[in-house]
N, C-alpha and C positions, 0 to 999 in steps of 0.2 A: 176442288177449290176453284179453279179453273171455269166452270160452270158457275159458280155461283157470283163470282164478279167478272162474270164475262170479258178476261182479257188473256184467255188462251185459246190456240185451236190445234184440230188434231186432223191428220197427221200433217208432220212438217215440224218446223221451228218457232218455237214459243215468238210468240210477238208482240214483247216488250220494246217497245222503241226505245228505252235508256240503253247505253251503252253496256253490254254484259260486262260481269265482275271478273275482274285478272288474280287468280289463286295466288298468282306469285309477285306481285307488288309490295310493294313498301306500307302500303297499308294492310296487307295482310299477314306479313311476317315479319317480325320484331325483335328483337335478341336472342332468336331460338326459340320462342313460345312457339304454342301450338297455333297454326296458323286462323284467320277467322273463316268462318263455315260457307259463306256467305247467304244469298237470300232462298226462302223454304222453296220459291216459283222456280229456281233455277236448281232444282237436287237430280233433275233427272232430265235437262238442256245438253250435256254432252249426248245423249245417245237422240234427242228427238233431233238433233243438228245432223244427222246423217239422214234422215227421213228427208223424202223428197216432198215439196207442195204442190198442190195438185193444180193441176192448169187449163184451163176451158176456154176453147173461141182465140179470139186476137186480141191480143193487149202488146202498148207501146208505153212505156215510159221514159218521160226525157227531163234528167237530172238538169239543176243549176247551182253552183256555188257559189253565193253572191259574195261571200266574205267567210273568212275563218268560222262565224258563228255560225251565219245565217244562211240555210240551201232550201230549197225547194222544188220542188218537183210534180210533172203533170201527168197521169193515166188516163191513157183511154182503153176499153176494156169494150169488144162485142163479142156478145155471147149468144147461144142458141137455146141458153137452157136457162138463164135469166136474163132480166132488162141490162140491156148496155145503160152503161155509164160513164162519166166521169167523172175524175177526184182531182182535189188540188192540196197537199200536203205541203205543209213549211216547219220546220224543225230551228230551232233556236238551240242552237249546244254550245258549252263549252269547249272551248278545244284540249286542255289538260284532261283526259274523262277521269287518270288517277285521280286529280287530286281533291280533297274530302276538308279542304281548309279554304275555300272561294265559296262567297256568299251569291256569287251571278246563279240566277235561277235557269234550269232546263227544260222550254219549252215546245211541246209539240202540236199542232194542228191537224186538221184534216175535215175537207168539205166534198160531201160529192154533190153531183146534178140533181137527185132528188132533196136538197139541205138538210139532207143528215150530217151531223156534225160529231168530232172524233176527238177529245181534248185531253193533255197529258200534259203538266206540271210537277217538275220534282225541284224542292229545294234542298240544300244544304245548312241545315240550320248551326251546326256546328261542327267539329270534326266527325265525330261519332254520330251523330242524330240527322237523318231526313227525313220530309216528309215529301207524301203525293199526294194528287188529287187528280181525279179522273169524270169527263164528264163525257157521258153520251147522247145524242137526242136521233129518234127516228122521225125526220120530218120535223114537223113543229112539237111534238113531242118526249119531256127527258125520260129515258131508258135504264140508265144506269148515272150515278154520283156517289161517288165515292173517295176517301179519304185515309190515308195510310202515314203512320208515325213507326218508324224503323230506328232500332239503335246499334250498334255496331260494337259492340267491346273486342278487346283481343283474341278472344277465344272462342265468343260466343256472338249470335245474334238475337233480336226479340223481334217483333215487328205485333203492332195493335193496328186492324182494319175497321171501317166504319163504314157497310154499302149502304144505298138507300135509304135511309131512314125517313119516315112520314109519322108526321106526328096526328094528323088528321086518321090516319088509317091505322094507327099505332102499329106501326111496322118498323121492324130494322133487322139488318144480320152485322154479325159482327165476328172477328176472325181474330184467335192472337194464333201467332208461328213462335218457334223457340227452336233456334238449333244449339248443340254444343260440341264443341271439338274435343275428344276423349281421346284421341292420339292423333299422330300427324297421319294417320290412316282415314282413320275411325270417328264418324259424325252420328252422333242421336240426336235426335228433337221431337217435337208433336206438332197438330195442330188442331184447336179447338175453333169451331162453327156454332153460333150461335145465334135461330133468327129466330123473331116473335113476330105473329102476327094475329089478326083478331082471331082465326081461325082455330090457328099450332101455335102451339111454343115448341121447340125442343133445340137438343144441340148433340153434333157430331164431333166424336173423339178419334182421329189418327194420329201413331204413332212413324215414325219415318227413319229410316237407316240408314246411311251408306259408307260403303268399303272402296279404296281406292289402292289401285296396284301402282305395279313403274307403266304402264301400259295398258291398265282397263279399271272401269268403275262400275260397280255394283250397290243399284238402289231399291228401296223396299218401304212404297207404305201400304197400311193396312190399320182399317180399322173396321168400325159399322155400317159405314157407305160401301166398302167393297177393298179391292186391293191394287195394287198398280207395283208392277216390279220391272227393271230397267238394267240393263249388261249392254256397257258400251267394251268396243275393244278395238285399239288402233294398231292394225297388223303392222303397217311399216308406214313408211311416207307417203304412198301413194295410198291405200286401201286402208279404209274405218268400217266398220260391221257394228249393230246396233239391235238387238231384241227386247222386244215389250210384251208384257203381260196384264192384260185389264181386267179387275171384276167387278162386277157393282150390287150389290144388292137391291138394289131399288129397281132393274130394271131384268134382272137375273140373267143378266147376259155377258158373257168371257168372248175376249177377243185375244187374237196373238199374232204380235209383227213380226217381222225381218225386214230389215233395212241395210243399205251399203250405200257408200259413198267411194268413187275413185275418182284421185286427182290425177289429173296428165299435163302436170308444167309446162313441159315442150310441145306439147298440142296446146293450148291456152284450155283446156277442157275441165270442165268436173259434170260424172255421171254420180247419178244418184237415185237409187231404186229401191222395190219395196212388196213385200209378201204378206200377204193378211191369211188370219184362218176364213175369213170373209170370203175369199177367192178373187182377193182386189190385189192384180198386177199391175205396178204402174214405174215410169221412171224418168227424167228430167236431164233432158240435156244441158250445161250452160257453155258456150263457145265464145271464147272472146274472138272479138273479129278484128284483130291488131292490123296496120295501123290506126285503125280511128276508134276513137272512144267511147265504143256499143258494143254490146253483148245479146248474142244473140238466144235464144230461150226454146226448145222445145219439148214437147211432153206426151203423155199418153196413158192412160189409166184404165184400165178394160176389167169388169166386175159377171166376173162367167156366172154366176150363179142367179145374179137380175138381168143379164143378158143385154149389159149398157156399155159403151165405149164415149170415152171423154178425149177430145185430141184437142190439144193447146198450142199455139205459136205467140212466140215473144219477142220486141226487142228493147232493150234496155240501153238508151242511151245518156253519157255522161259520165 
């Protein structure tokens, strides 16, 4: 799914810029019902959150908060293995991210040096109901447009996608998600793919699972595309461990991770590393560098089997 509306990437942490869903909010849990499932994109977010992101060349970015709503921020990014660039990112947020009763809309930008442009809009049209809209352009050219109606009940979620659509090329894909809460453990749902175009028509059937303990979750989908299975598990307060399992049919190729995440408080640190059957060793320093308000970034990512080394430094300031 993630492929097909181009707003996931792998490995690392999903990069939905809306604020992730809090399982234990007020709008999740209600007189005892069963809590809501949340969104299909985020079933298998706790374990990709220990994956480290991969980091190449020099990059600097320096945060501004101009107001409760309104931040922004600038990257500069040189690289050896592609064209340096810059990006200018502005985020328009709400500051309540609970609450699901403010009609102010959630907006995100983003421009780099070549004017590709990055666009992310989400409203609140009601308590239960939002929508999104996504637009991408490479250069002077749109890439992706897209449009997303999400509803929210107590128990359950729905959400109906809309990418691409050309009426000129008679094209479109189209996506509905369903999850439901079957114990306060225990989530099923699917999800149906549907593109046409002059060429194909057809549509993709996954089904999705997950189990959640006092301390680890267990996800699972699978269907005609392939399979994708997820074991997150948080040892203690400092150490989280995270395994994936990928299959695709279309490409006939299985891959499998290992990931760890260690927090060190009293060092201001968090490491975060990662094992493929690939033979891709990588892991990600982040140091806060107290007093002043940067963080600093480093990495490394060494692939024995193409005989390639990636080394990254960062600093993140604000």
């Amino acid at each position: 799914m993630g492929s097909v509306l181009a707003l996931s990437s792998r490995p690392g942490r999903q990069n939905s810029p809306f604020p992730h869903d809090r399982p234990l909010s007020r709008w999740d849990r209600r007189d005892g019902r069963l809590p809501n499932p949340g969104s299909f994109d985020g079933l298998h977010r706790n374990c990709k959150d220990v994956f480290p992101q991969q980091i190449e060349g020099v990059k600097m970015i320096v945060n501004k908060t101009l107001s409760s709503f309104f931040k922004v921020n600038h990257t500069f990014h040189l690289s050896a293995v592609a064209p340096s660039n810059y990006r200018f990112h502005v985020d328009y947020l709400q500051s309540d991210t609970d609450s699901k009763e403010t009609n102010s809309p959630m907006l995100i930008g983003e421009m780099d040096s070549s004017g590709s442009l990055n666009a992310h809009s989400l409203f609140h049209l009601s308590e239960r109901i939002r929508a999104k809209a996504v637009f991408q352009t490479q250069q002077s050219h749109f890439v992706t447009w897209q449009f997303e109606t999400e509803y929210r009940g107590s128990d359950f979620t729905a959400a109906v996608t809309m990418a691409n659509p050309d009426i000129f090329r008679e094209s479109v894909i189209m996506v509905a998600h369903f999850l439901q809460s079957v114990s306060p453990q225990l989530v099923l749902g699917g999800e149906l793919v549907y593109h046409r175009g002059r060429a194909e028509e057809g549509g993709i059937l996954t089904l999705a699972g997950q189990y959640s303990g006092p301390n680890w979750v267990a996800t699972l989908n699978a269907g005609k595309g392939g399979a994708h299975a997820s074991y997150y598990h948080r040892a203690n307060k400092q150490i989280q461990v995270g395994v994936e399992f990928e299959a695709s049919t279309r490409t006939q190729e299985t891959t499998f991770s290992f990931g760890y995440q260690m927090d060190l408080p009293e060092a201001n640190m968090v490491f975060r590393g990662m094992l493929d059957s690939r033979c891709i060793i990588g892991g990600v320093l982040e140091k806060r560098l107290c007093p002043l308000p940067a963080t600093l970034i480093m990495g490394a990512f060494v692939n024995h089997r193409g005989d390639k080394l990636q080394v990254g430094l960062g600093v993140n300031v604000g």
